[in-house]
C-alpha positions in Angstrom: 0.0 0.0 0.0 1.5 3.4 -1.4 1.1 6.3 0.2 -0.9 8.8 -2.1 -0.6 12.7 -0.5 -4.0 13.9 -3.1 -6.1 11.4 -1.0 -8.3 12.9 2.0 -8.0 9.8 3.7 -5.6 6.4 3.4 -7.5 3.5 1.5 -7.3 1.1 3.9 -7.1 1.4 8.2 -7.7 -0.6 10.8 -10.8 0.3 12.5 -12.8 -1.6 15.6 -15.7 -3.8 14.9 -18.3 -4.9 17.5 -21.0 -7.4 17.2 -24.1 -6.8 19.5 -25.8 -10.1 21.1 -24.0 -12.3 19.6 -24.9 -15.4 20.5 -22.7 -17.5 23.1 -22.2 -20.6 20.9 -20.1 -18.2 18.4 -17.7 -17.0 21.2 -15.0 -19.3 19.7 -11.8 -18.0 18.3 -12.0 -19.5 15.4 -15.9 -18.6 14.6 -15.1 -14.9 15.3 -11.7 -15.3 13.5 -14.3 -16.2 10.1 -17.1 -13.7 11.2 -14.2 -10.8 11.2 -12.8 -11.8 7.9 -15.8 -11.3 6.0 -16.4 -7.7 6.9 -12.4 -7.2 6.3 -9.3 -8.7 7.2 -9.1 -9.4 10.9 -6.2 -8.3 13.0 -7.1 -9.1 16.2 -9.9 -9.2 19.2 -10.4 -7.2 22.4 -9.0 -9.3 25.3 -12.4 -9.9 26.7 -13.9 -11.4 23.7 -10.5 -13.4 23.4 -10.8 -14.9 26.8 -14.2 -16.0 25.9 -16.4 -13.5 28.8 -19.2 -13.0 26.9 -20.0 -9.5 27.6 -22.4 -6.8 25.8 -21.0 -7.7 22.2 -17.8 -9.2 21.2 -15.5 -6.4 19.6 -12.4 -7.0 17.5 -10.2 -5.2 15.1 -9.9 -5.7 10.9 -8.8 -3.9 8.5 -11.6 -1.8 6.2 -11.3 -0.9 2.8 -12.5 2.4 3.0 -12.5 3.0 -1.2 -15.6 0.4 -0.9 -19.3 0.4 0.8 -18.7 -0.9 4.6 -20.3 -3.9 5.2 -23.4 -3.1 7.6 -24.5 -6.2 8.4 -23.9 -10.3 7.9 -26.6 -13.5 8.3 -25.6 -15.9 11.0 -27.6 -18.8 10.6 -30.6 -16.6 8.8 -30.5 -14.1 11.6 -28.9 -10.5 10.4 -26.3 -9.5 12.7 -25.1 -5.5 12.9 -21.7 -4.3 12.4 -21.1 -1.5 14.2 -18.1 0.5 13.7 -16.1 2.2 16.1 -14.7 6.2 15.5 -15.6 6.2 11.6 -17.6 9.4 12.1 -17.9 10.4 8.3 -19.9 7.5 6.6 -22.4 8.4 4.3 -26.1 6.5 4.9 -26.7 6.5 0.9 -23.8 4.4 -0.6 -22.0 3.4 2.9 -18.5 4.5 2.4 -16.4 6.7 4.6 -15.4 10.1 3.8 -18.8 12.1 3.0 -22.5 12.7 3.7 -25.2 11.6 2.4 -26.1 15.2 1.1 -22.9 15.5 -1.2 -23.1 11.5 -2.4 -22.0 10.9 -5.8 -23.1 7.3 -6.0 -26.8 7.7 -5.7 -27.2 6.1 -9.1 -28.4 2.2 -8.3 -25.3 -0.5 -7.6 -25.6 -3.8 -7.8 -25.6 -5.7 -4.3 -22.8 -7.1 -3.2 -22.4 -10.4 -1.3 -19.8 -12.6 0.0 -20.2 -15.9 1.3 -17.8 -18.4 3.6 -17.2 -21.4 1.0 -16.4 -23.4 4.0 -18.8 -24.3 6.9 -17.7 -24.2 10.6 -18.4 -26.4 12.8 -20.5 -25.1 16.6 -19.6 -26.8 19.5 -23.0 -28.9 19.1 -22.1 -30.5 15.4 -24.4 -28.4 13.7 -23.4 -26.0 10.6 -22.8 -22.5 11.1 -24.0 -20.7 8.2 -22.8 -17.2 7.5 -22.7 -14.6 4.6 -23.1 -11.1 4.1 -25.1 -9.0 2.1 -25.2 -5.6 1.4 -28.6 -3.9 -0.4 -29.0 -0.5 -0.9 -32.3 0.0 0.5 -31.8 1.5 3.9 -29.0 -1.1 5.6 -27.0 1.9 6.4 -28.0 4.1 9.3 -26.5 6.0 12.6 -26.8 2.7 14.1 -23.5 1.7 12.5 -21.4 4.5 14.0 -20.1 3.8 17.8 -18.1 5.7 20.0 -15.9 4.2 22.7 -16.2 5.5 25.6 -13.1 5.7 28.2 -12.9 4.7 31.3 -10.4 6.9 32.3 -11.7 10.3 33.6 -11.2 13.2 31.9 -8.5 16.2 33.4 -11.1 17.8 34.1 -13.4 15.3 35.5 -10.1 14.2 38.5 -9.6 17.7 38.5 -13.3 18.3 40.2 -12.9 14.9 41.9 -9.8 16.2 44.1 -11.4 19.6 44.4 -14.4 17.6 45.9 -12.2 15.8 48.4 -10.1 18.7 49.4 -13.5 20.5 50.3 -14.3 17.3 52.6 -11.0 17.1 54.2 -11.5 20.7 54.9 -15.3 20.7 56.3 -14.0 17.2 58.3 -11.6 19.0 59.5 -13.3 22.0 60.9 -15.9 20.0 62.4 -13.6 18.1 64.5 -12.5 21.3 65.5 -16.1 22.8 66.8 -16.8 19.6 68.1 -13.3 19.9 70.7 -14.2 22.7 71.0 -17.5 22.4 72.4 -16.2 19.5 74.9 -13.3 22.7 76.7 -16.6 24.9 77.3 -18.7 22.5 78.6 
């Protein structure tokens, strides 16, 4: 991958997936390895969906061609399953690629659809056949919905900033109470 200076963006980044309710039977590495691949090429997953705790959605990284629509959803055994995309704040709800808005699209001509489908099957822990493709259709699939942000869990400078503030002004008021209360034990 060259590095082109006229482009906006770069072609291709690496940009964090997650899967909402996804069921626990697919929290295998190998499953989500093959889920990941087909919305781009997988780099890796967050440590919580690699240690198997099933949490709110399993998240993992891939890399997204950004020069094509974003995949917005795949079929898990004939259920749709959302792809959510983490920090990709430009994506336009028309055409679903990055890097405009829906107002200034220059592909609102009709496209063809575009599937992909895993040639080979997986196998679930229970010996049935896990079937799973994607298919993209123009006719509404892309939405806010897609567009995640991750919240931190560090606190803001400000935020500890106020939190120390806080406790200073109970170390203070603690402090002064002790003091009328000692105070009120001499004169009595």
């Amino acid at each position: 991958m060259a590095f082109d200076p006229s482009q906006t963006f770069p072609s291709v980044v690496m940009a964090w997936i997650r899967f909402l309710a996804l069921p626990s039977y697919l929290y295998n590495h190998k499953i989500i390895i093959e889920i990941g691949n087909l919305v781009g090429k997988m780099v890796k997953l967050d440590i919580n969906t690699d240690s198997r705790t099933r949490g709110r959605f399993a998240r993992l990284a891939v890399y997204v061609n950004l020069e094509k629509p974003l995949v917005s959803q795949i079929l898990i055994n004939e259920r749709e399953q959302r792809v959510d995309y983490e920090s990709l704040s430009t994506i336009c709800f028309h055409c679903g690629r990055y890097g405009h808005v829906e107002s200034i699209c220059n592909f609102k001509v009709a496209e063809a659809p575009i599937e992909a489908n895993i040639g080979s099957l997986v196998e679930e822990p229970v010996n049935q056949n896990l079937n799973i493709e994607t298919t993209e259709k123009k006719d509404g699939n892309y939405s806010p919905w897609m567009i995640v942000e991750r919240k931190s869990r560090r606190k803001s400078r400000i935020e500890m900033q106020k939190s120390y503030e806080n406790l200073e002004r109970e170390k203070e008021s603690s402090n002064l109470s002790g003091f009328e209360n000692r105070k009120l034990i001499k004169e009595s």
